[in-house]
Structure formats: C-alpha cells, structure tokens
N, C-alpha and C positions, 0 to 999 in steps of 0.2 A: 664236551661233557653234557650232563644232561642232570636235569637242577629239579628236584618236586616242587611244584607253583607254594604250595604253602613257606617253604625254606625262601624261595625267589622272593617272596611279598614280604616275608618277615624282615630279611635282609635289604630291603630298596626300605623299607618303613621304618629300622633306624638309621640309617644314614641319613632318611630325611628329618626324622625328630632330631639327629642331633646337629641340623643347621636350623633350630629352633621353629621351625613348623609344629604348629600344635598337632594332637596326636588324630584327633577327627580328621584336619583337611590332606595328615601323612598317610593314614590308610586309602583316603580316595585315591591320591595319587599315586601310592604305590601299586592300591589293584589296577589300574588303568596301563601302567609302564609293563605288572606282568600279562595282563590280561591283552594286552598286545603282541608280549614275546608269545604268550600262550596260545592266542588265534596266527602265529605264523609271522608275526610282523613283526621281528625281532630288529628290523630296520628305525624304529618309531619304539620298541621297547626299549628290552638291555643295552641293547649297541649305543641308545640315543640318551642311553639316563647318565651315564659319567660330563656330556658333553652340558646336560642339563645343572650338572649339579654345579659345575665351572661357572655357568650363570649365577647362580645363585651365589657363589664363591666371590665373585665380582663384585655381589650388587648390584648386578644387572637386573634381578628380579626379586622386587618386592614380596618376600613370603608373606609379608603379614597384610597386604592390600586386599579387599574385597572391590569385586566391581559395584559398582555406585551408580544407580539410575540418573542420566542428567536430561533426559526427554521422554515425553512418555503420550502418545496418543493411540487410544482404544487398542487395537493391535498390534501397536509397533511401539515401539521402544529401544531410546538408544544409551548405551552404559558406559563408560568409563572405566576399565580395567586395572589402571594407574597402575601400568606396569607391574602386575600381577602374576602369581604362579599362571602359566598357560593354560596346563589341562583346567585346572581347576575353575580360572573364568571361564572356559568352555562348557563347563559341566552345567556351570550356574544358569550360566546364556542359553543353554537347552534346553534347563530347566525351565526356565521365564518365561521361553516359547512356548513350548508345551501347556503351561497353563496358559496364556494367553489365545493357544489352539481352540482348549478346552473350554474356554469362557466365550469367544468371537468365532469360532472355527477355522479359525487363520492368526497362528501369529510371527511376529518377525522381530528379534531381537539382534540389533546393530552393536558390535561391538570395537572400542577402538583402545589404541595403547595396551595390547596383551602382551602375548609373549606366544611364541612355538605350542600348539596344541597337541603336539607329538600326532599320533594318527587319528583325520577325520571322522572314518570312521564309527570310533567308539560314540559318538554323537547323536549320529546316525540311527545306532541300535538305542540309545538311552531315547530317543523318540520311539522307534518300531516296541519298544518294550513298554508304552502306553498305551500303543494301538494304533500310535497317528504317524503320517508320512512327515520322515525327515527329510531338508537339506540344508547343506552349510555349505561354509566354500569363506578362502583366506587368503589374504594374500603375503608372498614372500619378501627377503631379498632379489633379487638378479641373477636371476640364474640359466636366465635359458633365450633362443635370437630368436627374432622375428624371421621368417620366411626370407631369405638371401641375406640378412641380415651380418653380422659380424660381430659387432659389440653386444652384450648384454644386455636387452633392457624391461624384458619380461619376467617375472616369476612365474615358478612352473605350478601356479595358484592351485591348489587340490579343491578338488569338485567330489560332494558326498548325495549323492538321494537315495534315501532310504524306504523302502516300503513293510507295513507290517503284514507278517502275517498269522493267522489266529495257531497255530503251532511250534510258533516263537521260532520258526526259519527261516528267518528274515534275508531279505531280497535289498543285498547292500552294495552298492556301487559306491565305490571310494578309492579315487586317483587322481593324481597327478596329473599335471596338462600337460607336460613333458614326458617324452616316449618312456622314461622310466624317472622315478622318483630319485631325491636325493640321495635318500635313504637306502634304497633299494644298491645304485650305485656305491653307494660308500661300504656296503655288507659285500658285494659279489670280489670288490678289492680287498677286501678283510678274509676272503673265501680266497684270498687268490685266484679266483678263475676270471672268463671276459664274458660280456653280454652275449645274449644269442642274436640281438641285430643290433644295429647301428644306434646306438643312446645320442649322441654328441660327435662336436666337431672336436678333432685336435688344434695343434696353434699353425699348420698350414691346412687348415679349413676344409681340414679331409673328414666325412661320416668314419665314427669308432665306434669298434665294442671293447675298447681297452677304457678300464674303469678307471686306471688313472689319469688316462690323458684329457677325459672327459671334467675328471677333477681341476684337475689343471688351469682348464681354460673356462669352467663353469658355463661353455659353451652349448647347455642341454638341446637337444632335439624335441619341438612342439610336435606333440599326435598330428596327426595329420596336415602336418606341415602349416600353410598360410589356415587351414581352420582351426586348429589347435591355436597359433599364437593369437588369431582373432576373440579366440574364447577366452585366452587368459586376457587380455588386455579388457576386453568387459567385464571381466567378475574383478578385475581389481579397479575399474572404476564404478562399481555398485560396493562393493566393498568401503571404500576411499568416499564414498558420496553418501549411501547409507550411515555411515558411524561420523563424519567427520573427520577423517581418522588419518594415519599415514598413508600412503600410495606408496608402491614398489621402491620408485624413483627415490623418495624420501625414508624408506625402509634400510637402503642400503646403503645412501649415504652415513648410519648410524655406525657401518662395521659389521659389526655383530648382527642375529638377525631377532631385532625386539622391536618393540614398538608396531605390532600388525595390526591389523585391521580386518576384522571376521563380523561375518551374515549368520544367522544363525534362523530357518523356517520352519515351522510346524504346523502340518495342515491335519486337520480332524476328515478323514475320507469319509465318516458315517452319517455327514449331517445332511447332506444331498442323494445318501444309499441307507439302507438299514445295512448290520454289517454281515447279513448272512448271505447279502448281495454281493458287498463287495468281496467277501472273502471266495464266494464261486467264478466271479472277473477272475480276478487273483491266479486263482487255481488253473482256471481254463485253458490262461495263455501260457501258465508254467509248463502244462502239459501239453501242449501244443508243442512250445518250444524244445521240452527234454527230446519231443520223439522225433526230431530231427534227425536225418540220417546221414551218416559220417565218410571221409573217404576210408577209413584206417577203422571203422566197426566200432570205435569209441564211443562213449557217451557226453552230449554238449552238458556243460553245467552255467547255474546262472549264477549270479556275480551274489557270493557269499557262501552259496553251498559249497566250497569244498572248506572255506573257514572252520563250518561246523567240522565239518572229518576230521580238520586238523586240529581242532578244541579238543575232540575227543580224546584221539590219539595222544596227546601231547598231555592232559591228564591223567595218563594211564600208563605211560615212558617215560615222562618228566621231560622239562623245557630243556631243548637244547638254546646250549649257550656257547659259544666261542671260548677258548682256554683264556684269552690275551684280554679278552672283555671280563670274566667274570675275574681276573688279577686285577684289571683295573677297577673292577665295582669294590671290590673288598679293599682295594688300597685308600677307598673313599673313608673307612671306615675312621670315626673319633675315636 
C-alpha cells in the first residue's frame, strides 16, 4: 500500500506521544523514521519503528534522557547518551559537531551508551544541510565474520561521509560494512524475494542470497571481504576509544542491540577554500564522474542522487509500505 508522508508522520507521532515522549522530541523522531521510509529506506524507517517501539516498551530506552557532556576539549567532545532515544542523541551529537565545526573548523562529537540511530544517513544530510562535510560511523551487535572466519565477532558498523553541496544535492555515502545491511536483509525476507548476490553464510558455511538463512546464522558477509572486516573492526575501535563506550564484543553481550557507541564529524570545507571554490572542485568531479561511459548506455549516478528521485517520487505517490508492517504500526496504537 502506499501511505501520504503527512498521514505516515502523524501516525508514527502519536504512538510515540502516547509512550510519553514529549511532543517536540516525537515530531523529530517521527520525521526522521518517515523521512527515511520516504528517501527509500524503509529498512531503517517503517519496517524498523514497531521493533523500536518494543525497546521502548521494555525500558530498554530511556525516552526522557538527554545526552549529557562529560568531556569536553576545544573541538572534541564526549557525551553520555544514558541510554537514550537513538535518533534523537544522533541528531543532538550532529548538532554539537556542527557548531563545534563552525567555531574550530573541525569538530568531533563522541558518543556513548545510545541506542540504534536507525539510518546514518539522516546525519549525514543534517550536516551537508549547514554547508559542512559530515561523517559518522557506530558500532553494532555481532553480526557479521571476519575473513574465513565462522563465529561472529564483528558489527557490520555503518560508515556515513557526507558532502555538501550548494544545491542541496548532497553527495551522501551511507552503508554498511557488511555486503548488505541488516535492515536491508530483513525487508527483501519481508518482500519474500532472495539477494541478488551472496549477503552471508548459511550454518554449513555456504555464501547465500537466501535472506533467512543469513538471518539465522547472523553470519553477514564484510565488503570486500578481509578489507571490509579490517574497516569494521577499526571504526569500532575509534568508536569504543573515542566515547569510552561499549565495543561490539560488549554490545552483544547485552542481547538486545543498546548501549552503542557512535562518532559523530563535522568539518567546515570553506575555511582553507572560499566556497565558490569549493563548490567548482565539487562540481568538476561530479561531472567527470556522471560522463562516464557504460556497458548497457546507462547513466553512473553518485551515492545519494537517486535518493533525491526517490524523495520525489515518493511525495507525489505516497510511501510505500508493507500491508503486514503498517497492521503492526497501527496495532502499536494506545
């Protein structure tokens, strides 16, 4: 079916007002869950907000925590999320940096004891949407093997760098260190269909594109194999060292997947370029890159532009949503 974002937002907004979130920090979170289904990422939107609200049902996550500065030098700062809504320390911690950007030209906000930020991402853009280059990056549960590997002991940690650019069509890279994301997984089994390559191992340590089997054994597949699991196991020790914080290992010992530990960077690109500089760099190589030439006559695109299309689209059809997902959003309801 297919939901107009204004119904989607209004409906994710009281469900969360009515597990006592006040009404300011339920509209942010609820634009961020549609405004995720709406850019295409219904894996980290709709599909992920029933699983969010369980947490919260739990007590897993403190609605009413702000993060809390407990370190703080010139441009780095590190905050305490005290088990906090996820997006929402996310937002705050972008924000921090950002100003911190704006004041030092660089700044770096460590964050620990959060919760799932649902998709990087949105981050990403809440920096490109001041002018300054974002990156963030979190670490998981256990989700995915090391290069010949067998057991678990990596998070498939999401890596976001964002660049702005002066027509707000921002240049967003946001993924997974794992061939495909959890989320991504868990929607194509919901779609009934299989990956188009290999995600994961099954439990006799065969590569699958069957999304349950992959479920199963939480065995994900690292990007480019021994470089991918090398990348994750550093950004969750910059993570884990930067904040303080949980590490993977100590992630999943919890169960559930709380208590992360998130980076959060914002670099001001104009204070070593005027920006009419950097916005011609910007341009040059985009255009370089689009007129690349294809086997199949296609057109390359770079990491966010087809986002925009699908914003578009998707406010002018309304969000598709799963039948079974939006039964279980409305069964949320008080």
């Amino acid at each position: 079916m297919y939901i107009k974002y204004d119904e989607l937002k209004k409906t994710l907004k009281e469900i969360l007002m009515s597990r006592n979130i006040k009404e300011d920090r339920a509209d942010i979170l609820a634009t961020i869950f549609t405004n995720n289904s709406l850019d295409g990422v219904s894996s980290h939107g709709t599909n992920r907000f029933p699983r969010f609200i369980s947490y919260v049902d739990k007590k897993e996550v403190d609605v009413n925590s702000i993060p809390k500065v407990v370190f703080n030098f010139n441009g780095f700062v590190r905050m305490d999320g005290k088990m906090g809504i996820g997006p929402l320390n996310a937002y705050i911690a972008m924000e921090k940096a950002c100003d911190l950007a704006l004041e030092f030209g660089i700044g770096i906000v460590a964050l620990k004891n959060t919760n799932h930020w649902m998709r990087g991402g949105t981050y990403g853009y809440l920096a490109c949407d001041r002018g300054l280059v974002g990156i963030c990056f979190s670490n998981t549960t256990a989700n995915m093997v090391a290069y010949k590997a067998k057991e678990p002991k990596l998070g498939n940690n999401p890596l976001v760098i964002a660049i702005p650019r002066n027509n707000n069509e921002h240049v967003v890279l946001d993924f997974a260190i794992s061939q495909y994301s959890y989320g991504k997984v868990s929607s194509t089994l919901l779609d009934n269909k299989m990956l188009e390559v290999p995600g994961g191992y099954d439990e006799e340590g065969n590569l699958s594109n069957d999304p349950e089997k992959i479920l199963k054994t939480r065995a994900f597949l690292p990007v480019g194999y021994y470089k991918g699991a090398g990348l994750s196991l550093v950004l969750d020790l910059m993570a884990t060292i930067f904040s303080a914080g949980n590490s993977v290992s100590k992630v999943t010992s919890f169960g559930d997947e709380i208590g992360l530990s998130q980076v959060f960077i914002a670099i001001d690109p104009n204070r070593a370029n005027n920006k009419e500089l950097t916005d011609k760099m910007i341009e040059d190589i985009l255009i370089d890159f689009k007129n690349a030439k294809t086997f199949d006559g296609s057109e390359v695109s770079y990491p966010g532009e087809n986002t925009i299309l699908r914003r578009k689209e998707n406010l002018e059809k309304g969000i598709r949503v799963v039948d079974s997902v939006w039964e279980e959003v409305l069964a949320l309801k008080k």
